[in-house]
Backbone of each chain as ProteinMPNN parsed JSONL, in Angstrom:
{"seq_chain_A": "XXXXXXXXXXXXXXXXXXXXXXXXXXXXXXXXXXXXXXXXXXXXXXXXXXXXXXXXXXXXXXXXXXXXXXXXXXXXXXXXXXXXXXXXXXXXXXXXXXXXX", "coords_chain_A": {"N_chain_A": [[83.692, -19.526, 70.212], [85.472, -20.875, 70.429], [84.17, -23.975, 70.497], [84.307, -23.533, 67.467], [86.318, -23.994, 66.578], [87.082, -26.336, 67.692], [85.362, -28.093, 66.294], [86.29, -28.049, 63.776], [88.9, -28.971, 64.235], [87.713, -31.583, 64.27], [86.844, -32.226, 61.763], [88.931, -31.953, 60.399], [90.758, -34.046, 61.596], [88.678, -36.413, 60.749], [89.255, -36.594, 57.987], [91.912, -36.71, 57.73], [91.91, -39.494, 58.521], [90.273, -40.704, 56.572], [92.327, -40.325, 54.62], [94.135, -41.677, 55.503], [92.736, -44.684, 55.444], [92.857, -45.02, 53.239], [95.298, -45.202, 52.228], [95.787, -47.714, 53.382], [94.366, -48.771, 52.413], [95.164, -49.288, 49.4], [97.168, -50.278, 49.91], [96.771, -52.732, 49.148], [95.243, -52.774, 47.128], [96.594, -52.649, 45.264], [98.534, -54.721, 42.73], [101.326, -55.093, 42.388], [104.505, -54.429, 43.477], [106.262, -51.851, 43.388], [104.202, -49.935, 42.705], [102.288, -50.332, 44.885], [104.107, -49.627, 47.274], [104.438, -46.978, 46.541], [101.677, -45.712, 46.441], [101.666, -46.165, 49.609], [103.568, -45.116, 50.803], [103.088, -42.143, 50.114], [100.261, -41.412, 50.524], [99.483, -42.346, 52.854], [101.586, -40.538, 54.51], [100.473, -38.157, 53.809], [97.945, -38.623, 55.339], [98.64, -38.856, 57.863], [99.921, -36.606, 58.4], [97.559, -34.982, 58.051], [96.111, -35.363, 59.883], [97.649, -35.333, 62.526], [97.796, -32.094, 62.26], [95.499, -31.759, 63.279], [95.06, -32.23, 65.355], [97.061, -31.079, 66.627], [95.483, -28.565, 66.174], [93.406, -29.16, 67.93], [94.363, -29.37, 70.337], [95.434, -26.35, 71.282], [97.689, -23.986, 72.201], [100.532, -25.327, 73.033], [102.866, -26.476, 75.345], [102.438, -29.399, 74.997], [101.486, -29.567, 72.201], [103.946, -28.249, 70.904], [105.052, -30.341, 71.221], [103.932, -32.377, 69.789], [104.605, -30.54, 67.076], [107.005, -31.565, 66.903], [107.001, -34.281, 66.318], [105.924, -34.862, 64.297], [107.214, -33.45, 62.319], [109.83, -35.204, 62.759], [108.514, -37.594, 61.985], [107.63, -36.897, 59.075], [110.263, -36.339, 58.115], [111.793, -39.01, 58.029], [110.346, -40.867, 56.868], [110.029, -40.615, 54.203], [112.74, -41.489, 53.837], [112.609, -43.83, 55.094], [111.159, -45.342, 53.199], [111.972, -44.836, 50.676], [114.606, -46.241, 51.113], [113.732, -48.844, 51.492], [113.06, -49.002, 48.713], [114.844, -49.318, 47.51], [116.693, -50.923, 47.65], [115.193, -53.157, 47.065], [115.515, -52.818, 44.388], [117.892, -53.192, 43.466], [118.236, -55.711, 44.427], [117.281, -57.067, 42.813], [114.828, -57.313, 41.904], [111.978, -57.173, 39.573], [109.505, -55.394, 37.227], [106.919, -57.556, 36.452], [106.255, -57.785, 33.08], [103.549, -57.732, 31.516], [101.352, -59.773, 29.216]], "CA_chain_A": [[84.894, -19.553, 69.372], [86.421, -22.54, 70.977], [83.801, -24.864, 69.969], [83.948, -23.447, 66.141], [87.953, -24.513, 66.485], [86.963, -27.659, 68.13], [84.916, -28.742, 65.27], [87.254, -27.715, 62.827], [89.65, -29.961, 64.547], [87.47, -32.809, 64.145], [86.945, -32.372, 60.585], [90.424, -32.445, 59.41], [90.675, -35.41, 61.599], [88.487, -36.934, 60.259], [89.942, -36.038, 56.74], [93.288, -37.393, 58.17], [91.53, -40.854, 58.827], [90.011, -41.278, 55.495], [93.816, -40.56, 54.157], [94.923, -43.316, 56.477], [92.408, -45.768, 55.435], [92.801, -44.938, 51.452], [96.955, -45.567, 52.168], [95.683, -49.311, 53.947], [92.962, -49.877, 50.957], [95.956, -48.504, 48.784], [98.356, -50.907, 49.982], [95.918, -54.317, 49.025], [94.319, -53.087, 45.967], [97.445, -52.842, 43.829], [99.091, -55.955, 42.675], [102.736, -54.526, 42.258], [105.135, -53.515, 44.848], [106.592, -50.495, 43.276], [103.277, -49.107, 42.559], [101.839, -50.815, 46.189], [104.635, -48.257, 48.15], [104.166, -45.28, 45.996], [100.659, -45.369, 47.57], [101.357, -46.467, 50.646], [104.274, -44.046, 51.376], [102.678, -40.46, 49.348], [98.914, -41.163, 50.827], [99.824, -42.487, 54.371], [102.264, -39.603, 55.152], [99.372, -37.163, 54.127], [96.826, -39.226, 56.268], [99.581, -38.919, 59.517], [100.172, -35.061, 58.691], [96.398, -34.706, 58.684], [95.669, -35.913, 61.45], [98.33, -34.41, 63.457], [97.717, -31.186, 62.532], [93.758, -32.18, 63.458], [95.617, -32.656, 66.783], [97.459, -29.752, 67.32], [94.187, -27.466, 66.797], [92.375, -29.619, 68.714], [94.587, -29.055, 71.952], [95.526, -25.43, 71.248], [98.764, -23.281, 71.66], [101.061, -25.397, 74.258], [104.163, -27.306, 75.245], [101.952, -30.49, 74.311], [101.67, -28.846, 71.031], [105.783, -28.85, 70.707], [106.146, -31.968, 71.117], [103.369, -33.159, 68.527], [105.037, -30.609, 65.784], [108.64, -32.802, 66.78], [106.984, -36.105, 66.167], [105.454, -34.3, 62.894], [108.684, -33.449, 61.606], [110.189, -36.494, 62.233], [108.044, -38.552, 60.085], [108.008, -36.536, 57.622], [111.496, -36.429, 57.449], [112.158, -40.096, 58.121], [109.142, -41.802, 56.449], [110.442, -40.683, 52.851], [113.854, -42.045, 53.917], [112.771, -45.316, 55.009], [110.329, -46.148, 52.124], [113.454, -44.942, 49.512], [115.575, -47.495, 51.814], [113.196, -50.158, 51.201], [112.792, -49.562, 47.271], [116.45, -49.201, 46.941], [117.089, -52.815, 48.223], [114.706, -53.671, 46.081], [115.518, -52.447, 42.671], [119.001, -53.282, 43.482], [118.517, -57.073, 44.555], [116.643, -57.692, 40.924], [113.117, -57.402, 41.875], [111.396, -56.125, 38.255], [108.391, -55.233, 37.523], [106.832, -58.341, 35.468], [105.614, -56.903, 31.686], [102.186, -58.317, 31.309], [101.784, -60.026, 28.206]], "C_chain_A": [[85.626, -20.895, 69.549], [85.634, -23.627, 70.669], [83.916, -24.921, 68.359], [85.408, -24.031, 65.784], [87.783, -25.78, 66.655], [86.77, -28.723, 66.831], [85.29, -28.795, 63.862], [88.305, -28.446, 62.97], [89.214, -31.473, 63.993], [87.047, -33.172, 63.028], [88.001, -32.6, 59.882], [91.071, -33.584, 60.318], [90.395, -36.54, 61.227], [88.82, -37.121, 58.592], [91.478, -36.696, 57.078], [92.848, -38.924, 57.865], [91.159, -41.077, 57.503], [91.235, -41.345, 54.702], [94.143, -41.633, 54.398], [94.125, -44.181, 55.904], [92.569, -45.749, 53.782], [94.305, -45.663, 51.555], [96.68, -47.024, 52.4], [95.417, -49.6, 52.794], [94.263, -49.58, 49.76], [97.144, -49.951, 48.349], [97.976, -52.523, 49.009], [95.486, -54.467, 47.409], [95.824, -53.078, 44.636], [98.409, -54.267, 43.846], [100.791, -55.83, 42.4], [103.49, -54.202, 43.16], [105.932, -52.323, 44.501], [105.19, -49.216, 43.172], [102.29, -49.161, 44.243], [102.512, -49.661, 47.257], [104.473, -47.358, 47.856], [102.95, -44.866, 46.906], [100.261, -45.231, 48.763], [102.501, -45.011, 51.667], [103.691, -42.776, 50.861], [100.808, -40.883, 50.954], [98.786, -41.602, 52.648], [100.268, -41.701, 55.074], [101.091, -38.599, 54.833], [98.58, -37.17, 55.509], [97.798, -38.984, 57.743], [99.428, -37.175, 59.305], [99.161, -34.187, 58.942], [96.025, -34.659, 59.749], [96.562, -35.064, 62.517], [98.232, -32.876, 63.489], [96.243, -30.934, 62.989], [94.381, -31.882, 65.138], [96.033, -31.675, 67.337], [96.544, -28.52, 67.523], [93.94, -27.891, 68.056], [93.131, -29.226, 70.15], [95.728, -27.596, 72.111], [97.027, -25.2, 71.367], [99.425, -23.765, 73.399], [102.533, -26.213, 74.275], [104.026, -28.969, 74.439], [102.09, -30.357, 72.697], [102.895, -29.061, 70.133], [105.818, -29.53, 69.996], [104.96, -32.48, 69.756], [104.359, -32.485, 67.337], [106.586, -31.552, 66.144], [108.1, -34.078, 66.254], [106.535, -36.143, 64.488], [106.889, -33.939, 61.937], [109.851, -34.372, 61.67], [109.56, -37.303, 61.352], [108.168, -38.174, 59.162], [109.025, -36.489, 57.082], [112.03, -38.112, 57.325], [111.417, -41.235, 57.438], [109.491, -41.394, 54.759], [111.524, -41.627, 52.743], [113.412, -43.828, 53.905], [112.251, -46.007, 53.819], [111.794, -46.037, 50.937], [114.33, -46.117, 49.988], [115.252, -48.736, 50.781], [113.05, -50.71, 49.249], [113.744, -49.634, 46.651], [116.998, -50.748, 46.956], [116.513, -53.905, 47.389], [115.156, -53.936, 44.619], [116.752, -53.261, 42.533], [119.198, -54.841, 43.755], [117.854, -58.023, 43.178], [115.445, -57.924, 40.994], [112.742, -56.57, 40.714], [110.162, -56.476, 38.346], [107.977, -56.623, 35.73], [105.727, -57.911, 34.442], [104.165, -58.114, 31.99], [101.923, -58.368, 29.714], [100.555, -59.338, 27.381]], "O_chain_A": [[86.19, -21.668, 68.776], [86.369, -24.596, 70.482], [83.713, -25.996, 67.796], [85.573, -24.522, 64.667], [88.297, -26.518, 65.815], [87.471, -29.655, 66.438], [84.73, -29.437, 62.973], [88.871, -28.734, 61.916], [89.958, -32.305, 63.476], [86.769, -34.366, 62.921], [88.055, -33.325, 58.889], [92.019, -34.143, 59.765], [91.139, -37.52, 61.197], [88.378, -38.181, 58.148], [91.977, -37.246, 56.096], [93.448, -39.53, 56.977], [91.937, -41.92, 57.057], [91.359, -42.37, 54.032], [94.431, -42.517, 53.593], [94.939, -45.037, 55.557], [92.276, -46.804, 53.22], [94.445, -46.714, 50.931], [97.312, -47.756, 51.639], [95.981, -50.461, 52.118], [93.657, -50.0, 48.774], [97.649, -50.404, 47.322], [98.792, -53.196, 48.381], [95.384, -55.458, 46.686], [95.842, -53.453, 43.463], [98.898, -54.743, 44.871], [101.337, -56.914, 42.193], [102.921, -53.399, 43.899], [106.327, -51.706, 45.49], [105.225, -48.023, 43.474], [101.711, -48.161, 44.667], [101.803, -48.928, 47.946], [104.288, -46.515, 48.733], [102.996, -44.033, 47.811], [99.266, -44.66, 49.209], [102.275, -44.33, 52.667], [104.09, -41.996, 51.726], [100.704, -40.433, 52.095], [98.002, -41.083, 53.443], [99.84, -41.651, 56.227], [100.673, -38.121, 55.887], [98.5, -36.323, 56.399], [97.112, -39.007, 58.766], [98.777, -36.554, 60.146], [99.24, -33.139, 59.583], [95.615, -33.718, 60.429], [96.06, -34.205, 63.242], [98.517, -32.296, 64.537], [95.878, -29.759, 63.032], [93.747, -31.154, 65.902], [95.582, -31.268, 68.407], [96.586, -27.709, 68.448], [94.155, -27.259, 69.09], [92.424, -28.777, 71.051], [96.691, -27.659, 72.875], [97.757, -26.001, 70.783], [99.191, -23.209, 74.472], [103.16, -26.484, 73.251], [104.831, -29.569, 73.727], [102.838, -31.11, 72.073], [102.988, -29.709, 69.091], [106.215, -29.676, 68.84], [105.473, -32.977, 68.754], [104.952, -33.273, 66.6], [107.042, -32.209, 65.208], [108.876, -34.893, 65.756], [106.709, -37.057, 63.681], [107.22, -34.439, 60.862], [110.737, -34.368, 60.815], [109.933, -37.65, 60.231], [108.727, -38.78, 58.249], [109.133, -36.549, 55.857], [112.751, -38.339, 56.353], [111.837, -42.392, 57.451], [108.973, -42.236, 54.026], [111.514, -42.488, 51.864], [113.719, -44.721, 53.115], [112.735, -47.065, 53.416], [112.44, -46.996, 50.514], [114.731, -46.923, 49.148], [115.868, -49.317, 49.888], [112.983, -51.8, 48.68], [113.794, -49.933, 45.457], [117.661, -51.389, 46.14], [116.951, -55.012, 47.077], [115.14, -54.964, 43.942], [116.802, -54.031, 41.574], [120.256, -55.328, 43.356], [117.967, -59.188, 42.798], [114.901, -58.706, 40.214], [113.07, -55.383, 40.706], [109.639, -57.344, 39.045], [108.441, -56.622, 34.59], [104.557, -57.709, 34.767], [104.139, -59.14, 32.671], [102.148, -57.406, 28.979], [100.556, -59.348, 26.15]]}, "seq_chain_B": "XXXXXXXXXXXXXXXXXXXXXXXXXXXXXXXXXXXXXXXXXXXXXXXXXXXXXXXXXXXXXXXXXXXXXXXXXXXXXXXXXXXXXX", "coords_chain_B": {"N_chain_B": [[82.002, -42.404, 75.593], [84.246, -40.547, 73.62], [85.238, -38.175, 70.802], [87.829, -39.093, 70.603], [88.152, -41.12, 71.435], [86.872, -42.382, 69.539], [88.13, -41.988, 67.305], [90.891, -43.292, 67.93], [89.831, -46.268, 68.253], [89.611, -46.541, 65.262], [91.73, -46.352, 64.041], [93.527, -48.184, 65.327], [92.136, -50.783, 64.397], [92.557, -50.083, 61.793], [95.467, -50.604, 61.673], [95.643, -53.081, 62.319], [95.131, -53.92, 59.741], [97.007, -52.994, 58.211], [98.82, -54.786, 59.53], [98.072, -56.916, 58.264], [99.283, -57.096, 55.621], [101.648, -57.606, 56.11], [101.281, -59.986, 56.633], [100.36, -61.342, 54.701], [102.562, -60.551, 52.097], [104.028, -61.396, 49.333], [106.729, -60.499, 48.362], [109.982, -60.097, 50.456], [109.995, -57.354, 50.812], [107.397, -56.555, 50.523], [106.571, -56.913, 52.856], [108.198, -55.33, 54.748], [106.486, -52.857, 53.932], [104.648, -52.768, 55.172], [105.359, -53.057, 57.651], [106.549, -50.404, 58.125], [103.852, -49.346, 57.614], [102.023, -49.98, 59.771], [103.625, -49.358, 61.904], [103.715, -46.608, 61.576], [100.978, -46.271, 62.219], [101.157, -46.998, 65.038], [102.188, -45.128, 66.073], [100.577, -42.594, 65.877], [98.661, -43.733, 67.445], [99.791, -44.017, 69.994], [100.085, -41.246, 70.334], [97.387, -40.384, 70.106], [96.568, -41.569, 72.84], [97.886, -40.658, 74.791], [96.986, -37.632, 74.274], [94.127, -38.674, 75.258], [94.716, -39.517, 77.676], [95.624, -37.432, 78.743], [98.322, -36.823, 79.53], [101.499, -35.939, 78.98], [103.841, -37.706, 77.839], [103.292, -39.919, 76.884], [104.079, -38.755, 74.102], [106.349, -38.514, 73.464], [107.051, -41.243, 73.762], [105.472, -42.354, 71.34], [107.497, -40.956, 69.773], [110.055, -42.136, 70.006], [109.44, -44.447, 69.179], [109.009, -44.128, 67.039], [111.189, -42.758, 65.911], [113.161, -45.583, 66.087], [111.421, -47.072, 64.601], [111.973, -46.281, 62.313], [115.234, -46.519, 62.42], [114.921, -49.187, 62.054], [113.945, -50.063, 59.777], [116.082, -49.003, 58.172], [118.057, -50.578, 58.941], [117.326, -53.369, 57.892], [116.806, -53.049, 55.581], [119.222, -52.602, 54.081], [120.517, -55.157, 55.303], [119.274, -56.728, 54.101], [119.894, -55.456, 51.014], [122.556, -55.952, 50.772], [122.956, -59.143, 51.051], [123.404, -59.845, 53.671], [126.707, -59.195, 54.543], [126.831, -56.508, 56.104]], "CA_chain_B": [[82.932, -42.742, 74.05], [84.082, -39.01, 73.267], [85.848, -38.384, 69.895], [89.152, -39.335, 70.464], [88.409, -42.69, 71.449], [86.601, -43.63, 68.728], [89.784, -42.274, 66.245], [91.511, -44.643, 68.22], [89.768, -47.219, 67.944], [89.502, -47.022, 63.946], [93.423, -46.409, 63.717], [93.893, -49.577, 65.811], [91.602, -50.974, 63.152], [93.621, -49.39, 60.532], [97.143, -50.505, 61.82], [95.484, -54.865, 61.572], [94.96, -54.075, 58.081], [98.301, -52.616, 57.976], [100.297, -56.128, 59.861], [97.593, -58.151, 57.594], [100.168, -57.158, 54.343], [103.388, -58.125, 56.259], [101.3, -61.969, 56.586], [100.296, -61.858, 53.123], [103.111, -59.885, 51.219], [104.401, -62.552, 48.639], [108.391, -60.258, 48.855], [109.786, -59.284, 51.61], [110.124, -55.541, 50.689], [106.254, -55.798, 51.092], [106.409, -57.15, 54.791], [108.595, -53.819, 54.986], [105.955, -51.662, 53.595], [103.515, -53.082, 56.164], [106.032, -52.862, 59.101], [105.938, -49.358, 58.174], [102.318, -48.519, 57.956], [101.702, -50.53, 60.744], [104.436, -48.11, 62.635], [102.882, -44.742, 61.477], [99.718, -45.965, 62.798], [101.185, -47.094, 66.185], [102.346, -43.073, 66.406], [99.115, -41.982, 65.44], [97.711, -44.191, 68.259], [100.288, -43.119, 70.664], [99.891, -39.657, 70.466], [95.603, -40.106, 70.525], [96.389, -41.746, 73.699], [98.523, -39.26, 75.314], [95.811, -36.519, 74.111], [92.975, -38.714, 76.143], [95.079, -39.873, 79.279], [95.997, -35.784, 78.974], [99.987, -36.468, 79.637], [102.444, -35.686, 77.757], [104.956, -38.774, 77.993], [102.775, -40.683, 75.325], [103.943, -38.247, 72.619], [107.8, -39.274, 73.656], [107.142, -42.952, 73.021], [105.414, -42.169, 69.85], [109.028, -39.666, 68.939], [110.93, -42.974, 70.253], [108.993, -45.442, 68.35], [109.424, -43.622, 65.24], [113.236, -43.262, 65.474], [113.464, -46.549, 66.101], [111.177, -48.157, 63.322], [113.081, -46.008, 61.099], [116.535, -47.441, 62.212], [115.153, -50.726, 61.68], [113.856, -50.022, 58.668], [116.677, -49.107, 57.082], [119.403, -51.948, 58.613], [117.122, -54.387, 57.846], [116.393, -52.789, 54.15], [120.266, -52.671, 54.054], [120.724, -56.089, 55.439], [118.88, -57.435, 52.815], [120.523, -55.568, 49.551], [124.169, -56.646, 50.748], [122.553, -60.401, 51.067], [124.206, -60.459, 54.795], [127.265, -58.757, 54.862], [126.457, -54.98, 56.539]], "C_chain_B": [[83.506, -41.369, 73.361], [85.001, -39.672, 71.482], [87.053, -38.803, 69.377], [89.199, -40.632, 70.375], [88.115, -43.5, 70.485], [87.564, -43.474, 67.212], [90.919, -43.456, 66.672], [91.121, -45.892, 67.653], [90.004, -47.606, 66.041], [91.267, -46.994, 63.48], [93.566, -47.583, 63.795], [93.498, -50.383, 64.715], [92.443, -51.176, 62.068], [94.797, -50.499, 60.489], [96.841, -52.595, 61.851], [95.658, -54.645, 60.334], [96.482, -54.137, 57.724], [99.617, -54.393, 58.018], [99.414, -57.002, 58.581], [98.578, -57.942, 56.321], [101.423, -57.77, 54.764], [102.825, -59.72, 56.342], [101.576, -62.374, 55.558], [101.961, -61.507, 52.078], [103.885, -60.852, 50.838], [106.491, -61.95, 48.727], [109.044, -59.749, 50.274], [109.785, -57.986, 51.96], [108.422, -55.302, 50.799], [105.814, -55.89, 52.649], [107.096, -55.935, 55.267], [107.842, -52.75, 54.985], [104.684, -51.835, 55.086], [103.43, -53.187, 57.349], [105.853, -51.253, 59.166], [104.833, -48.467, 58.063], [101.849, -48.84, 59.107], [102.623, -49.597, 61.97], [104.122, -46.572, 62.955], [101.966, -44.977, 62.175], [100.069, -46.361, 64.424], [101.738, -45.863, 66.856], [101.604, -42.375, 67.01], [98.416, -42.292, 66.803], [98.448, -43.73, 70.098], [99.866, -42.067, 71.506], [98.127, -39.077, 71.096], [95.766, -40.188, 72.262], [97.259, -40.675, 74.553], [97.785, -37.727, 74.901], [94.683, -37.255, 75.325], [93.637, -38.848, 77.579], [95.745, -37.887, 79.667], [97.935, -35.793, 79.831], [100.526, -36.615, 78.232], [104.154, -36.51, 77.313], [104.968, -39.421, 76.718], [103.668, -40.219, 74.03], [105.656, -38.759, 72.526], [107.964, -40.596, 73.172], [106.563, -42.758, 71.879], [106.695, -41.841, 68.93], [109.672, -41.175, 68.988], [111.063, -44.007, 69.471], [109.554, -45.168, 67.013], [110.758, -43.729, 64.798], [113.619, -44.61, 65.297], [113.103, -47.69, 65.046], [111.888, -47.795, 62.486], [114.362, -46.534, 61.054], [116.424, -48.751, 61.607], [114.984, -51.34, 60.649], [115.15, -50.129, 57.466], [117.871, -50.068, 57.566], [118.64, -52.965, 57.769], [117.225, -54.324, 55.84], [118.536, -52.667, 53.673], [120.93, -54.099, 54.332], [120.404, -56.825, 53.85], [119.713, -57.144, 50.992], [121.808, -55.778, 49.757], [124.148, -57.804, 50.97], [123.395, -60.478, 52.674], [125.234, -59.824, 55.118], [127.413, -56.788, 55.027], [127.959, -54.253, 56.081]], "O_chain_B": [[82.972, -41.209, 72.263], [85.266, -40.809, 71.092], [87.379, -38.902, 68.194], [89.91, -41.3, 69.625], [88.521, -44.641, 70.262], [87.729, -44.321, 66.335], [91.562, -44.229, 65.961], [91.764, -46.522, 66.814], [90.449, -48.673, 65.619], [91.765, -47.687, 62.593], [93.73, -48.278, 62.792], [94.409, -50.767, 63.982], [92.901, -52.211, 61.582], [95.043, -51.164, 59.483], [97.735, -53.342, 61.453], [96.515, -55.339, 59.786], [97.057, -55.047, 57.126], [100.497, -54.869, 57.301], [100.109, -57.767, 57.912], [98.691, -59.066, 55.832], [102.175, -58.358, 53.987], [103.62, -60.646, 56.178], [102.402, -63.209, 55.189], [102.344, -62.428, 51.357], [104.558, -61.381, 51.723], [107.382, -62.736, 49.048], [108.427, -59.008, 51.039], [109.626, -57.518, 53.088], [107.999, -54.182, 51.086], [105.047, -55.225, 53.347], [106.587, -55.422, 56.264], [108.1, -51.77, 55.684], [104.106, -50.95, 55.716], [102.462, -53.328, 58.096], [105.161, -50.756, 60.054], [104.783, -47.261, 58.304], [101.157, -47.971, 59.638], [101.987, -49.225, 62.957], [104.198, -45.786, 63.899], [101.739, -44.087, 62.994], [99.172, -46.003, 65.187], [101.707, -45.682, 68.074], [101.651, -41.756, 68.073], [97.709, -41.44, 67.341], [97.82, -43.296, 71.063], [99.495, -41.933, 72.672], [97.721, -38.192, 71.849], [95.325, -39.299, 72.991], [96.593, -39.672, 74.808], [98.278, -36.72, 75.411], [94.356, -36.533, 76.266], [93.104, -38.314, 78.551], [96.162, -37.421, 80.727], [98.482, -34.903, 80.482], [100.258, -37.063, 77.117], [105.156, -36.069, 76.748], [105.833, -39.563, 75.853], [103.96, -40.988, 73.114], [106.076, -39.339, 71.524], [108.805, -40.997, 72.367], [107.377, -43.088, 71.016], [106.922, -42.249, 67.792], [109.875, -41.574, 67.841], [112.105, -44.518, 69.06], [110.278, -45.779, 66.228], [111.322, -44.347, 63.896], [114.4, -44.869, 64.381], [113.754, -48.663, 64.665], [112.521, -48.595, 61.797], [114.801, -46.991, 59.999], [117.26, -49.356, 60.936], [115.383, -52.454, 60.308], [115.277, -50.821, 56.456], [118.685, -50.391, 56.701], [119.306, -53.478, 56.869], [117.576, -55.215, 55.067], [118.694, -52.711, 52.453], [121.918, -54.335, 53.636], [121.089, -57.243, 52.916], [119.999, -57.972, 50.128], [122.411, -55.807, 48.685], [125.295, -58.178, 51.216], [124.145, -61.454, 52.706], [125.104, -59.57, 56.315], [127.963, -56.025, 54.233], [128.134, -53.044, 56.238]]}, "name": "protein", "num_of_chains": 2, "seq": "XXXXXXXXXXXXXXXXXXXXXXXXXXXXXXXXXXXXXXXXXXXXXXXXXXXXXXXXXXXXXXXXXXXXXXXXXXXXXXXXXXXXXXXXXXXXXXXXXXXXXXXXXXXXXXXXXXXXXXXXXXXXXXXXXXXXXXXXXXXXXXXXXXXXXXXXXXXXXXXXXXXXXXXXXXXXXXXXXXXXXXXXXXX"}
């Protein structure tokens, strides 16, 4: 039973990681920076929430456990905030998006 | 090399790609986006490591880190749209 959990762990890890590296390849392949964060903040916070919950199987029902869902519910709550920060500063200092002719 | 280490290593991986946008990023709201991916993944890497060294301190500096990129995130993203005056 504990190995069929194990390996179930290390599948939605790995499923986390390909998130994470789609959010990197995400960040490069678009030439825009409103469309560049959309991807990087939506497909990155998946790829982290994957993974962490890859994490919390993987080392079962404990105080360790806890503390991962705390670090899990901080990002998620703080990783919307900061990216809105950043596109707010943006929009607002006159960065537009240039029409393509 | 068990499985943890080698998620590590590809995070670590990951989280160059991540600073390589804050070299390149032509505004600075994209050197922001790249401070913060580059942040998530130093969490991520954190936390792996505090799973292999099997304490539970790691996951604290991951919690610490995070609060903290986020503060800096947003003075700095605040610095910037009041041109200077906070």
């Amino acid at each position: 039973m504990a190995q069929i959990v194990e390996w179930i762990a290390n599948i939605i890890i790995v499923i986390g990681l390909i998130f994470m590296t789609l959010g990197v390849f995400g960040v490069y392949r678009f030439k825009d920076f409103f469309s560049r964060i959309l991807v990087s903040a939506k497909v990155d916070t998946v790829g982290f929430i994957t993974i962490m919950l890859g994490l919390m199987m993987k080392h079962g029902f404990d105080f360790f456990t806890g503390k991962l869902l705390l670090v899990l519910a901080l990002y998620v709550i703080t990783n919307p905030i900061a990216t809105h920060a950043i596109t707010r500063s943006a929009h607002i200092s006159g960065y537009r998006i240039k029409k393509e002719r | 090399m068990s499985f943890d280490e080698v998620v590590l290593i590809i995070v670590a991986g990951l989280s160059v790609f991540g600073l390589g946008r804050v070299l390149i990023g032509p505004t600075v709201w994209d050197r922001m986006i790249g401070f913060t991916l580059f942040s998530s993944k130093v969490i991520v890497m954190a936390v792996l490591i505090g799973m292999i060294i099997d304490r539970s301190f790691m996951v604290d500096v991951g919690l610490i880190y995070g609060v903290l990129g986020f503060i800096g995130t947003i003075m700095i993203s605040r610095f910037i749209e009041r041109r200077g005056d906070i």
